[in-house]
PDB file of N, H, CA, C and O in Angstrom:
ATOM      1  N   UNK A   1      56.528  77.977 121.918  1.00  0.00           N
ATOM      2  CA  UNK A   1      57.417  78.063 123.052  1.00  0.00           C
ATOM      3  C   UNK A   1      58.841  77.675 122.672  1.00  0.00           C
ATOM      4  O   UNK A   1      59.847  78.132 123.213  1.00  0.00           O
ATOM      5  N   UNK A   2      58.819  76.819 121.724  1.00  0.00           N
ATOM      6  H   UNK A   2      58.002  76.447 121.285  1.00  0.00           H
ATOM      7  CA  UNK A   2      60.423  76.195 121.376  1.00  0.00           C
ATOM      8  C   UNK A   2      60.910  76.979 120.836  1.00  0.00           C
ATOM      9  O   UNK A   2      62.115  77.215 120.921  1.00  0.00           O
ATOM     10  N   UNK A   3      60.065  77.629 120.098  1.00  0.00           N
ATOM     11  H   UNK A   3      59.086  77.437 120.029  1.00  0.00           H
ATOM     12  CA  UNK A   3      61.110  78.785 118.901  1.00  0.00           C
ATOM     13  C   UNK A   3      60.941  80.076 119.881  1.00  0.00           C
ATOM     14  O   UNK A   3      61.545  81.043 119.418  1.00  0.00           O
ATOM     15  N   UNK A   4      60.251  80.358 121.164  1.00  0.00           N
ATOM     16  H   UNK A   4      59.760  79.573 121.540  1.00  0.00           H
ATOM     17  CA  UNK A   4      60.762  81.937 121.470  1.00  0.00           C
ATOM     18  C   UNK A   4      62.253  81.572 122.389  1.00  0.00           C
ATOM     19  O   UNK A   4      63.119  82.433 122.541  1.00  0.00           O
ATOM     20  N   UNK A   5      62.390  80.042 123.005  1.00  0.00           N
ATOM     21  H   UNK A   5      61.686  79.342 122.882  1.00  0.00           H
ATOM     22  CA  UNK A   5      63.392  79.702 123.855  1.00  0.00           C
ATOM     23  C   UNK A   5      64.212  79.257 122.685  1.00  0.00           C
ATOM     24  O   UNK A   5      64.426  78.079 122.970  1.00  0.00           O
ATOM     25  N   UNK A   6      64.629  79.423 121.872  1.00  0.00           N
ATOM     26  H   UNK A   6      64.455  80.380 121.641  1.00  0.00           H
ATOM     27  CA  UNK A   6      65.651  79.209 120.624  1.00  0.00           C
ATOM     28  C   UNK A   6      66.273  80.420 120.594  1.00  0.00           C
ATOM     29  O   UNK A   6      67.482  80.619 120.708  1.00  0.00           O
ATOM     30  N   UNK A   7      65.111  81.498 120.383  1.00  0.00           N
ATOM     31  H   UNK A   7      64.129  81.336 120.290  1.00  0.00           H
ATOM     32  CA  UNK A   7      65.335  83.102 119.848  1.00  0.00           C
ATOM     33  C   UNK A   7      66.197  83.413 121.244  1.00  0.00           C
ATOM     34  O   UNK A   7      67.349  83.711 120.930  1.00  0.00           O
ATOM     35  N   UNK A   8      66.021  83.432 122.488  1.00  0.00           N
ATOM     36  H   UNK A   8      65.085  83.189 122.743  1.00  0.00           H
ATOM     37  CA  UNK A   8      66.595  83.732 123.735  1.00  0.00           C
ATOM     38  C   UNK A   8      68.280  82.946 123.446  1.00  0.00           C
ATOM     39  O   UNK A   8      69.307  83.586 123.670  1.00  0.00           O
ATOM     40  N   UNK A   9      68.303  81.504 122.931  1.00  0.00           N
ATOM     41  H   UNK A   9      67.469  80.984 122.750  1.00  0.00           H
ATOM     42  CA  UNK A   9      69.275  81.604 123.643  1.00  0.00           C
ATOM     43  C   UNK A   9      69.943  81.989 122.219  1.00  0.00           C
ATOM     44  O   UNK A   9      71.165  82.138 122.254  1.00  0.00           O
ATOM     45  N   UNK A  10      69.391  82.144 121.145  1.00  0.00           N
ATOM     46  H   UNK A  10      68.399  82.023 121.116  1.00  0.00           H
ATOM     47  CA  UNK A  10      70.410  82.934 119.906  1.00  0.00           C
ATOM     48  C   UNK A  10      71.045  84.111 120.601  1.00  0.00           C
ATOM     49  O   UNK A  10      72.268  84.248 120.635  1.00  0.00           O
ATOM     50  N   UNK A  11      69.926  85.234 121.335  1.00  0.00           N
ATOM     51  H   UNK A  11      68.932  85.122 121.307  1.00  0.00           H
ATOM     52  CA  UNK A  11      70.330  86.241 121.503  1.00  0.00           C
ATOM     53  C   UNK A  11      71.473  85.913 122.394  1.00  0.00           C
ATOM     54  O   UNK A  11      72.537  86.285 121.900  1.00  0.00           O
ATOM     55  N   UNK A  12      71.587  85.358 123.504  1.00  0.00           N
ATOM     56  H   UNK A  12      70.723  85.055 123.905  1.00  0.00           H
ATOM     57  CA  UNK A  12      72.463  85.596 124.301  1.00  0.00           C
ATOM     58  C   UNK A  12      73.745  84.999 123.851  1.00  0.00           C
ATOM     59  O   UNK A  12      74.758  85.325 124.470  1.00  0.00           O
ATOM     60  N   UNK A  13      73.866  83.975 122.626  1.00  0.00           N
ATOM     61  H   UNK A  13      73.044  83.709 122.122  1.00  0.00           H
ATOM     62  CA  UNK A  13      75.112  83.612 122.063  1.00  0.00           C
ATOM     63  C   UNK A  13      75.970  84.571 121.375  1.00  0.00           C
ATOM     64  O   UNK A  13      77.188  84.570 121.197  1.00  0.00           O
ATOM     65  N   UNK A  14      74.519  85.871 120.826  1.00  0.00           N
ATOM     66  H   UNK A  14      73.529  85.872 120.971  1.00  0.00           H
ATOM     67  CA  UNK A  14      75.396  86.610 120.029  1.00  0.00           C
ATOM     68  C   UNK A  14      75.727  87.555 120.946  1.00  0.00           C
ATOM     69  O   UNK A  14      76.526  88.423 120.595  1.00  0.00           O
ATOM     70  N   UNK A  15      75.192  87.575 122.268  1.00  0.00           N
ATOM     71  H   UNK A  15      74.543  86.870 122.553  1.00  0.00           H
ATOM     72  CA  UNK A  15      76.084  88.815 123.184  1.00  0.00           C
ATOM     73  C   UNK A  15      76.914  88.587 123.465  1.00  0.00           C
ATOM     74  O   UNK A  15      77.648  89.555 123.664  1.00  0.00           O
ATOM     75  N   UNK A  16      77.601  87.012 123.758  1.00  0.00           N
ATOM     76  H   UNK A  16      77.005  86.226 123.596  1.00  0.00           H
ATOM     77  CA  UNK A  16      78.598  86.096 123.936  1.00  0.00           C
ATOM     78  C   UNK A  16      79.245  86.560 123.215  1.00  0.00           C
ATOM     79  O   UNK A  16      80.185  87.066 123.828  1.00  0.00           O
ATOM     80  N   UNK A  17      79.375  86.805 121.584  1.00  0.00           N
ATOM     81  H   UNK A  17      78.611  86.395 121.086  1.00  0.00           H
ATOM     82  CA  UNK A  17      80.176  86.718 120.914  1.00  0.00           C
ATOM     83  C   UNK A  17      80.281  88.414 120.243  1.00  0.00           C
ATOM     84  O   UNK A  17      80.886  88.768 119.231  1.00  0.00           O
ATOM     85  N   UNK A  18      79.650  89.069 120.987  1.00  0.00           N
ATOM     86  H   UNK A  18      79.158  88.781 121.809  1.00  0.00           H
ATOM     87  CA  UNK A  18      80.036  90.333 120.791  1.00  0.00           C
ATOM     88  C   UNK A  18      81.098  90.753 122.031  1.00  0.00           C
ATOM     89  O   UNK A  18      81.924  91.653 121.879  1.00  0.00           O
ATOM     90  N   UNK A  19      80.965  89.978 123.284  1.00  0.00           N
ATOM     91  H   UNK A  19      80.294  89.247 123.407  1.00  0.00           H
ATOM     92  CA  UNK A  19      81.674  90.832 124.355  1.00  0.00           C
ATOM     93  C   UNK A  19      82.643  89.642 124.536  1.00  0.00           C
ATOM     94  O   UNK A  19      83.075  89.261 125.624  1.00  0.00           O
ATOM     95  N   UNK A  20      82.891  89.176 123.492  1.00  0.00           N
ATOM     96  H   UNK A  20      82.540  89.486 122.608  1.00  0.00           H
ATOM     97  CA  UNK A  20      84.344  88.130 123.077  1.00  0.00           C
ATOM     98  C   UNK A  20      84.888  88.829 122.202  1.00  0.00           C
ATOM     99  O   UNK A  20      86.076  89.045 122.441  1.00  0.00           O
ATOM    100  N   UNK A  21      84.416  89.368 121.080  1.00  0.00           N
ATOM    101  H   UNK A  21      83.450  89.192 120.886  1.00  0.00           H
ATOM    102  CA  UNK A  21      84.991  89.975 119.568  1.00  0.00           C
ATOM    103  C   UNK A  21      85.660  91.550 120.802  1.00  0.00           C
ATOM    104  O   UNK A  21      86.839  91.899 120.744  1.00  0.00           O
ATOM    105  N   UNK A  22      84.835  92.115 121.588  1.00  0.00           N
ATOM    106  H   UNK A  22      83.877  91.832 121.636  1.00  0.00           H
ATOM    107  CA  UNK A  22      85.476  93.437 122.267  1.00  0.00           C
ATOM    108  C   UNK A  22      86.577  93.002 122.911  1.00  0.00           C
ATOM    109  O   UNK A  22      87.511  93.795 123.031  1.00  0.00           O
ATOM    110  N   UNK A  23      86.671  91.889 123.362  1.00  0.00           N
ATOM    111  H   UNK A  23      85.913  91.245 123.265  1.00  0.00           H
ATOM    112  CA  UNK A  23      87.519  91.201 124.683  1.00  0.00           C
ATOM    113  C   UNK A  23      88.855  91.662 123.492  1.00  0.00           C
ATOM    114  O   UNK A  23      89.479  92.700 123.709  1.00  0.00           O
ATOM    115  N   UNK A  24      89.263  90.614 122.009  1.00  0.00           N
ATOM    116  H   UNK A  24      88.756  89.770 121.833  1.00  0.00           H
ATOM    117  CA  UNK A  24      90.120  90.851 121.622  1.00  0.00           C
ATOM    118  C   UNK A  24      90.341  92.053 121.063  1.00  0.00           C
ATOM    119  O   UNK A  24      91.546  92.268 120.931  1.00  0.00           O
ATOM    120  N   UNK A  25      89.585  92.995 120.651  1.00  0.00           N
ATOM    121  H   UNK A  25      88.606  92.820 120.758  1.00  0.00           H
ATOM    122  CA  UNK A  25      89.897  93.857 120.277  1.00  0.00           C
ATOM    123  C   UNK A  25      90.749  95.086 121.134  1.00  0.00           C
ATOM    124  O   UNK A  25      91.535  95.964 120.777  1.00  0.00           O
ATOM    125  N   UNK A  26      90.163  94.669 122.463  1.00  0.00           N
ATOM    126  H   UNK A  26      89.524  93.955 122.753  1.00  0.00           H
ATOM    127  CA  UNK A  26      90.632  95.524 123.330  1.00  0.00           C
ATOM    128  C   UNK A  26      92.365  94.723 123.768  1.00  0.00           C
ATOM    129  O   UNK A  26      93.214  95.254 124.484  1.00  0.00           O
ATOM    130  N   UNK A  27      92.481  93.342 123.079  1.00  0.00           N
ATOM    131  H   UNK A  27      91.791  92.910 122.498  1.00  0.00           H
ATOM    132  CA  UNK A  27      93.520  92.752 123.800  1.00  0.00           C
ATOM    133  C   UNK A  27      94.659  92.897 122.978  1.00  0.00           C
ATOM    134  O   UNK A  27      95.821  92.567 123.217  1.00  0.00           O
ATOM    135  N   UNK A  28      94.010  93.617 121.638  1.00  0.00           N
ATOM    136  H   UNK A  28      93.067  93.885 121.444  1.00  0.00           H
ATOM    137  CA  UNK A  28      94.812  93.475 120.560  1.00  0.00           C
ATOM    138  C   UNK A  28      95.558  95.281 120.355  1.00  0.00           C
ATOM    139  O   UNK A  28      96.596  95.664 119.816  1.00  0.00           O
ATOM    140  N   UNK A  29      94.393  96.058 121.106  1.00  0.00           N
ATOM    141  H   UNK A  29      93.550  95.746 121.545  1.00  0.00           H
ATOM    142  CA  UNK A  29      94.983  97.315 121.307  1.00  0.00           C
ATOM    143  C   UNK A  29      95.988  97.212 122.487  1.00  0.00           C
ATOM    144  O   UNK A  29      97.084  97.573 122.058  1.00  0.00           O
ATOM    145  N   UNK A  30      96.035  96.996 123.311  1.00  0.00           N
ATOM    146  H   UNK A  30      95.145  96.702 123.659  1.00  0.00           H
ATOM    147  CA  UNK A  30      96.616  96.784 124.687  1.00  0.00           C
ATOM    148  C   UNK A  30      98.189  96.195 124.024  1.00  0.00           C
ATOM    149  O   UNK A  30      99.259  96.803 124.042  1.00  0.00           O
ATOM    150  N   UNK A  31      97.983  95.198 123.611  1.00  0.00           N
ATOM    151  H   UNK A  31      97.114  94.704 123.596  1.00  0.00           H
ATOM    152  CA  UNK A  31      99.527  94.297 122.893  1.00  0.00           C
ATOM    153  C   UNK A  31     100.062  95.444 121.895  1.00  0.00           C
ATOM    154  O   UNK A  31     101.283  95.353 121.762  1.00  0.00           O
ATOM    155  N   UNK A  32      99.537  96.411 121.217  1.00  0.00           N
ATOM    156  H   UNK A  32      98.546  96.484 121.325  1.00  0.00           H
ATOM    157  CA  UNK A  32      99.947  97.038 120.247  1.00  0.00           C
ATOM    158  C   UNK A  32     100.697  98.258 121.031  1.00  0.00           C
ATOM    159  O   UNK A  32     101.816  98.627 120.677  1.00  0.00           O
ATOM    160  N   UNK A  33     100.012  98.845 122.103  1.00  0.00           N
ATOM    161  H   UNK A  33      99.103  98.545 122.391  1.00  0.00           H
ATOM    162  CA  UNK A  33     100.552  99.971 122.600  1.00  0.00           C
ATOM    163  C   UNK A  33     101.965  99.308 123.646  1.00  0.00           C
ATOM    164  O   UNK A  33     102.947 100.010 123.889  1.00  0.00           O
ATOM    165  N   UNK A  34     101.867  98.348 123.991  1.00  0.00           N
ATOM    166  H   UNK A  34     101.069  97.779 123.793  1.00  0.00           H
ATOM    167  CA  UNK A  34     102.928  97.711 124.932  1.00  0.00           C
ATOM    168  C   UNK A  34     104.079  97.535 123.884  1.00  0.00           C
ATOM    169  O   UNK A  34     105.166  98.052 124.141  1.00  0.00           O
ATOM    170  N   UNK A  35     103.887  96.748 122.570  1.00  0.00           N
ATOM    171  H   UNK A  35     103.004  96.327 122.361  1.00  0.00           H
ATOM    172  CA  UNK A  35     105.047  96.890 121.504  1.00  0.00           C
ATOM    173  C   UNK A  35     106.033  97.867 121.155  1.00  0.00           C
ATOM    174  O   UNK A  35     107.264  97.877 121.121  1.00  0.00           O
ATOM    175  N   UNK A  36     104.832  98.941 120.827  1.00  0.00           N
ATOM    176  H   UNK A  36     103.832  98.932 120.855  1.00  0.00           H
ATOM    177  CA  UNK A  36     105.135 100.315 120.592  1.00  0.00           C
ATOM    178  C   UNK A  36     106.707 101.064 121.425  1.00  0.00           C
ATOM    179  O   UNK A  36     107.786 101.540 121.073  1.00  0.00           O
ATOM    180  N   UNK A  37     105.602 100.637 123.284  1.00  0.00           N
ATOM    181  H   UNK A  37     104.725 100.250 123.570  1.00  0.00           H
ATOM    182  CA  UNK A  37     106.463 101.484 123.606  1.00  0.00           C
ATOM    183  C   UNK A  37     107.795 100.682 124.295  1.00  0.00           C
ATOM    184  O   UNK A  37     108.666 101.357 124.843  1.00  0.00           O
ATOM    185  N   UNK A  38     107.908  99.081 124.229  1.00  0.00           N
ATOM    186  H   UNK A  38     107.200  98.532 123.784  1.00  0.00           H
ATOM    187  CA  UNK A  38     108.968  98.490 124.199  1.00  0.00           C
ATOM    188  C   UNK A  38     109.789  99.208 122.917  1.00  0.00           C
ATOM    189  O   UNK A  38     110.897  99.736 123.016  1.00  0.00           O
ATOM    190  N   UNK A  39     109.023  99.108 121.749  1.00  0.00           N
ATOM    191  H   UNK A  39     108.124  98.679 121.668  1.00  0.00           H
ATOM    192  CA  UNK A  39     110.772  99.461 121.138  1.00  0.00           C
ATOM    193  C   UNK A  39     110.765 100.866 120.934  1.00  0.00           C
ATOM    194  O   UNK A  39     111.682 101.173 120.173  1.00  0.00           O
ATOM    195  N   UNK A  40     110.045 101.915 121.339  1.00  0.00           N
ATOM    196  H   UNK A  40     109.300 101.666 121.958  1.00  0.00           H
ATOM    197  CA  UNK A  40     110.610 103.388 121.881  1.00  0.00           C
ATOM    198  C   UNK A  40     111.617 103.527 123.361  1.00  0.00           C
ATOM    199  O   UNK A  40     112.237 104.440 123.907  1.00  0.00           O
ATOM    200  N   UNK A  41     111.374 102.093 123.626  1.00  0.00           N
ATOM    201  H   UNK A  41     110.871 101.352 123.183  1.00  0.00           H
ATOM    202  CA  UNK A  41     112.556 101.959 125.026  1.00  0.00           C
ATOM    203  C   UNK A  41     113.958 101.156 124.818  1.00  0.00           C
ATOM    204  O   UNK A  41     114.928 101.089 125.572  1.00  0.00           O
ATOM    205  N   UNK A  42     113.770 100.661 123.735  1.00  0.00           N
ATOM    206  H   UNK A  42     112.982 100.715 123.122  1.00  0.00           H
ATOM    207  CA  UNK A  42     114.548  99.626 123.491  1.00  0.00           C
ATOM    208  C   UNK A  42     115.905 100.190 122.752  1.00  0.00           C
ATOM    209  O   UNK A  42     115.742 101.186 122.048  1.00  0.00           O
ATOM    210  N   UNK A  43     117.371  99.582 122.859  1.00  0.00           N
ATOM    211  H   UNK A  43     117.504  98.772 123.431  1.00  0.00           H
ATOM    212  CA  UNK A  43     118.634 100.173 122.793  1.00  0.00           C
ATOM    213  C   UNK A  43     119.097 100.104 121.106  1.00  0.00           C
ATOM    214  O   UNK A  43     119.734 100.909 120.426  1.00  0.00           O
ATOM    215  N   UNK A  44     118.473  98.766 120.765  1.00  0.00           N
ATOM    216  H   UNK A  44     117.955  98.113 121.318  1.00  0.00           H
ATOM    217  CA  UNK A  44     118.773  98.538 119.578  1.00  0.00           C
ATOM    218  C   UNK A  44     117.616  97.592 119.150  1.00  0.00           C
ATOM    219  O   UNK A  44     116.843  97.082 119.961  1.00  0.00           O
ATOM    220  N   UNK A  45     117.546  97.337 117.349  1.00  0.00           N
ATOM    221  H   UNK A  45     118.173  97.752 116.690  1.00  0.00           H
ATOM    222  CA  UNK A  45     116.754  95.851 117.070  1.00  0.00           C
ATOM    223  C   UNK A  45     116.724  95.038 117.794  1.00  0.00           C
ATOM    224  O   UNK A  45     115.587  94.705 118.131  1.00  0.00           O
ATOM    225  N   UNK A  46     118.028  94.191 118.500  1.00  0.00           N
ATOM    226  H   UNK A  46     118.951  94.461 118.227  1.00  0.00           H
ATOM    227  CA  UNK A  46     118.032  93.219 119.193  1.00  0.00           C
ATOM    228  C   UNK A  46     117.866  93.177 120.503  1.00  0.00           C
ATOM    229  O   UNK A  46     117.777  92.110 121.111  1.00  0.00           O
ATOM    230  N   UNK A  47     117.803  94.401 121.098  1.00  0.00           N
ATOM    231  H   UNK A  47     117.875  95.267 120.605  1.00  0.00           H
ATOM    232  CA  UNK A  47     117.287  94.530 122.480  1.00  0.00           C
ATOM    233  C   UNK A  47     115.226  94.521 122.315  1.00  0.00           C
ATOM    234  O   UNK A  47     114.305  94.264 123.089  1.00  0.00           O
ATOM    235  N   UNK A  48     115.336  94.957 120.862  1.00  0.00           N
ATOM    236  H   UNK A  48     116.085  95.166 120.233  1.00  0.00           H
ATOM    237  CA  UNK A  48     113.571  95.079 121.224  1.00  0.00           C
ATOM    238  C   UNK A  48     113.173  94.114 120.544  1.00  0.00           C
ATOM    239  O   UNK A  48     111.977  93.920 120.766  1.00  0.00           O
ATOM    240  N   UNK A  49     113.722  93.205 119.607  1.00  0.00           N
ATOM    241  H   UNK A  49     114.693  93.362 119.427  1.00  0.00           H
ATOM    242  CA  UNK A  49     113.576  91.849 119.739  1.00  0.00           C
ATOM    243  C   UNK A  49     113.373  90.688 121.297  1.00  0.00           C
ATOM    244  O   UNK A  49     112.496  89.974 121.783  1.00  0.00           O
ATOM    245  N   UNK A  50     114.481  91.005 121.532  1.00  0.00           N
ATOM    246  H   UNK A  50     115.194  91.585 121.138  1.00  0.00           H
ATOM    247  CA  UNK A  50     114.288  90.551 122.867  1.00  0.00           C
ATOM    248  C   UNK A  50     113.905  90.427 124.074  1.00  0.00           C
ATOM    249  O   UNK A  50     113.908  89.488 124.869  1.00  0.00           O
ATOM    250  N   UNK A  51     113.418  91.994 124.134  1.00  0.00           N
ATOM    251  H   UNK A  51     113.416  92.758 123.488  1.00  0.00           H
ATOM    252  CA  UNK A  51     112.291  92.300 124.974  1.00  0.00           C
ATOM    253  C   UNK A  51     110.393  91.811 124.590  1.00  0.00           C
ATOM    254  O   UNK A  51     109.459  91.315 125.220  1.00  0.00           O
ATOM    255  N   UNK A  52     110.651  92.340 123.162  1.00  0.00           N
ATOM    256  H   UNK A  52     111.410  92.743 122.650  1.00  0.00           H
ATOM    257  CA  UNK A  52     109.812  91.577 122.842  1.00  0.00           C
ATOM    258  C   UNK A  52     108.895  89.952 123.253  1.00  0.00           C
ATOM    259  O   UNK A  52     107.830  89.763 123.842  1.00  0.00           O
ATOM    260  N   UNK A  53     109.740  89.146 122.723  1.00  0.00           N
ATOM    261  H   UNK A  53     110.605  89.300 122.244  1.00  0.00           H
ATOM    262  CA  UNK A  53     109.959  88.181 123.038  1.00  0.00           C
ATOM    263  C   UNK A  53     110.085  87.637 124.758  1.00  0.00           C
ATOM    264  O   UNK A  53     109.818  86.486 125.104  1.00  0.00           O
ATOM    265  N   UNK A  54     110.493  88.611 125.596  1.00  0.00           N
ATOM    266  H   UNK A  54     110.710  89.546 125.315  1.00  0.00           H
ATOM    267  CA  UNK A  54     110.275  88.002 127.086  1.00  0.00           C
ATOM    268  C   UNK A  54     108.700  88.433 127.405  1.00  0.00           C
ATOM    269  O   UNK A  54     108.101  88.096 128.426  1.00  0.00           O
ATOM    270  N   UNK A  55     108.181  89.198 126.395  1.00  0.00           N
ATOM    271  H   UNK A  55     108.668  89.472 125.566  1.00  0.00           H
ATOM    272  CA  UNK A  55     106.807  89.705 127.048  1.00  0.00           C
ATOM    273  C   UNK A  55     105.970  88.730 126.222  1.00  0.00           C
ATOM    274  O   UNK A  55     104.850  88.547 126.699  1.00  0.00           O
ATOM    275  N   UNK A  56     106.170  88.237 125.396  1.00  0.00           N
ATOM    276  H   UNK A  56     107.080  88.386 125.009  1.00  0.00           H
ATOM    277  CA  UNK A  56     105.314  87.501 124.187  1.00  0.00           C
ATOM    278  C   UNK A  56     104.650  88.080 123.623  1.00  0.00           C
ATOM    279  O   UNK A  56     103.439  87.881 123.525  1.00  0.00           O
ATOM    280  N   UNK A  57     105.352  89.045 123.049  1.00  0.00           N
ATOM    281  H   UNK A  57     106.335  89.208 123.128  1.00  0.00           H
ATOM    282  CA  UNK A  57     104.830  89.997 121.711  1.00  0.00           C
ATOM    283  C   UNK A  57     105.571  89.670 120.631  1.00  0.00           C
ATOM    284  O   UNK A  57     106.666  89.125 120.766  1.00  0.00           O
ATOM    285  N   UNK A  58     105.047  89.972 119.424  1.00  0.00           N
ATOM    286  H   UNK A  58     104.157  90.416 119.315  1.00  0.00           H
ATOM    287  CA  UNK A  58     105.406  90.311 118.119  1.00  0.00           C
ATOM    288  C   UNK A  58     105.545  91.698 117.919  1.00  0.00           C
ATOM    289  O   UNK A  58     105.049  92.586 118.613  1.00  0.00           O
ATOM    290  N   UNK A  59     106.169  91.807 117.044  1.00  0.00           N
ATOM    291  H   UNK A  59     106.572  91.086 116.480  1.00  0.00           H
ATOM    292  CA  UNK A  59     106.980  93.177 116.406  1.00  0.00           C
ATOM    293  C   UNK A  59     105.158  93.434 115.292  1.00  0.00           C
ATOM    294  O   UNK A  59     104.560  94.510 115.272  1.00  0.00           O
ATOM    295  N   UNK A  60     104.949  92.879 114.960  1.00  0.00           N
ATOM    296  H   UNK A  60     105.434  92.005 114.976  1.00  0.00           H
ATOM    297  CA  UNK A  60     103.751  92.703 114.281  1.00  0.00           C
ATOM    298  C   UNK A  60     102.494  93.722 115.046  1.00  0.00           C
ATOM    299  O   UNK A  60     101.741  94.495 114.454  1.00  0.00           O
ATOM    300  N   UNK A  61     102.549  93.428 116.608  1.00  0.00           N
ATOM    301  H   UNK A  61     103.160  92.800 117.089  1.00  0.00           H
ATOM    302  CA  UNK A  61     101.925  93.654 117.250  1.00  0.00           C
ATOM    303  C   UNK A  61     101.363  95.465 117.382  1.00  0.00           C
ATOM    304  O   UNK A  61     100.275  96.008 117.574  1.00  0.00           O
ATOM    305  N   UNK A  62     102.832  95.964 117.150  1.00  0.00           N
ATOM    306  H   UNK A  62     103.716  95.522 116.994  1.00  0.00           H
ATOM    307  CA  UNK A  62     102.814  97.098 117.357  1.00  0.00           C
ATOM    308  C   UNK A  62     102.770  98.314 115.913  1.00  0.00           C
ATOM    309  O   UNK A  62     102.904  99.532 116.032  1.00  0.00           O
ATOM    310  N   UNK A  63     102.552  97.578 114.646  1.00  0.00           N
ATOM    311  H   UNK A  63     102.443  96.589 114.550  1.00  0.00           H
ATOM    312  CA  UNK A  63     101.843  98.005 113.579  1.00  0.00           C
ATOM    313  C   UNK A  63     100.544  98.578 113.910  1.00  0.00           C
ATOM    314  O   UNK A  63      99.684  98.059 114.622  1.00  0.00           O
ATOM    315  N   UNK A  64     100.484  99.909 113.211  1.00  0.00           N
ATOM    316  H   UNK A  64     101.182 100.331 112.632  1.00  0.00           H
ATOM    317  CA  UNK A  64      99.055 100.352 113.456  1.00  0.00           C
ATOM    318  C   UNK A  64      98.521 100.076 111.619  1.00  0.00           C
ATOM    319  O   UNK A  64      99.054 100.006 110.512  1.00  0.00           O
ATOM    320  N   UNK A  65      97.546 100.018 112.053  1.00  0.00           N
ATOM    321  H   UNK A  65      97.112 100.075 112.953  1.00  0.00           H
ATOM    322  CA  UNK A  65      96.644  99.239 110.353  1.00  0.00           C
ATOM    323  C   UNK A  65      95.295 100.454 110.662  1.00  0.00           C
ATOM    324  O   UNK A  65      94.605 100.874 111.591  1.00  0.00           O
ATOM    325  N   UNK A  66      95.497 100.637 109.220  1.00  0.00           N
ATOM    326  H   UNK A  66      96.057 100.296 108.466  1.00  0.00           H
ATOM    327  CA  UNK A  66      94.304 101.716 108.713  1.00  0.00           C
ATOM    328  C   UNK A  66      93.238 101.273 108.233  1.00  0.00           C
ATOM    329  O   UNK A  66      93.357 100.665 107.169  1.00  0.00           O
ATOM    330  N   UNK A  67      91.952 101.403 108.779  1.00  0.00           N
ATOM    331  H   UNK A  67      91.855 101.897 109.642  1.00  0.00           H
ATOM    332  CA  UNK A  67      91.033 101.216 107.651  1.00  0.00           C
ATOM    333  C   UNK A  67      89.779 102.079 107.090  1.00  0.00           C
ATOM    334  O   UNK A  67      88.588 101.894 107.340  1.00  0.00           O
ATOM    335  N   UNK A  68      90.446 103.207 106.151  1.00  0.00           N
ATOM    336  H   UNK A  68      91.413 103.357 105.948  1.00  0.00           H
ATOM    337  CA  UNK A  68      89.757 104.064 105.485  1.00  0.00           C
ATOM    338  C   UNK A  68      89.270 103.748 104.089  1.00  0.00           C
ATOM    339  O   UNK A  68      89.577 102.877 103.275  1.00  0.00           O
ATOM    340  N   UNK A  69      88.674 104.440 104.088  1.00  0.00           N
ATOM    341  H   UNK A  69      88.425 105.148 104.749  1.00  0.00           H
ATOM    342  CA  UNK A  69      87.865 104.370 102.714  1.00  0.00           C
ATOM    343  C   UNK A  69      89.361 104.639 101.681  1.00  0.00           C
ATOM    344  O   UNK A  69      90.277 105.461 101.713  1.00  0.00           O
ATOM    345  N   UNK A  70      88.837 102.891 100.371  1.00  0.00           N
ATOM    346  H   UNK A  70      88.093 102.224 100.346  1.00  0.00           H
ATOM    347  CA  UNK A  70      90.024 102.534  99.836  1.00  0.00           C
ATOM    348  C   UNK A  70      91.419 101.927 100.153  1.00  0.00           C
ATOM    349  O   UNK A  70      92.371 101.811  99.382  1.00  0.00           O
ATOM    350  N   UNK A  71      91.330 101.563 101.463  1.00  0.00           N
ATOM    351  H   UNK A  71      90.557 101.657 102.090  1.00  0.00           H
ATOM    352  CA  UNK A  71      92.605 100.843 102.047  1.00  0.00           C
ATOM    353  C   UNK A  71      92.168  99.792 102.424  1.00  0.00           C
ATOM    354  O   UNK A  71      90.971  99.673 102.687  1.00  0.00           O
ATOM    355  N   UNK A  72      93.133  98.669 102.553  1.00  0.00           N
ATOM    356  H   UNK A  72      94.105  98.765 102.339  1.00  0.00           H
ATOM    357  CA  UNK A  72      93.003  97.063 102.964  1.00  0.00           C
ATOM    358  C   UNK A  72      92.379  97.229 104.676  1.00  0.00           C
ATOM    359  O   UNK A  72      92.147  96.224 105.348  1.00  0.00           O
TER     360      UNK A  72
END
């Protein structure tokens, strides 16, 4: 009985931590497309710096990263 109520609550830690790992992933797409299209709106560097920055984004944010076969 101890080890099938172990196995239960493993499982449900790792659903925990699967629909946490989606949470950021989805939070990390969301911040990337908002970057994006701040500085496709933005007047200059320092306006999309600064817009940036009132939204609490990074310029970082809005990098798209590849991961294909042979790339980091």
């Amino acid at each position: 009985m101890t080890l099938a109520r172990y196995a239960g609550a493993t499982g449900e830690q790792g659903r925990f931590a699967e629909a946490r790992a989606s949470g950021q992933i989805q939070e990390a797409i969301q911040s990337g497309r908002a970057a994006r299209t701040v500085a496709d709106h933005a007047v200059d560097a320092q306006d999309c710096k600064e817009l940036l920055a009132m939204l609490g984004l990074k310029a970082v944010d809005g990098t798209r990263r590849c991961r294909g076969v042979g790339q980091g």
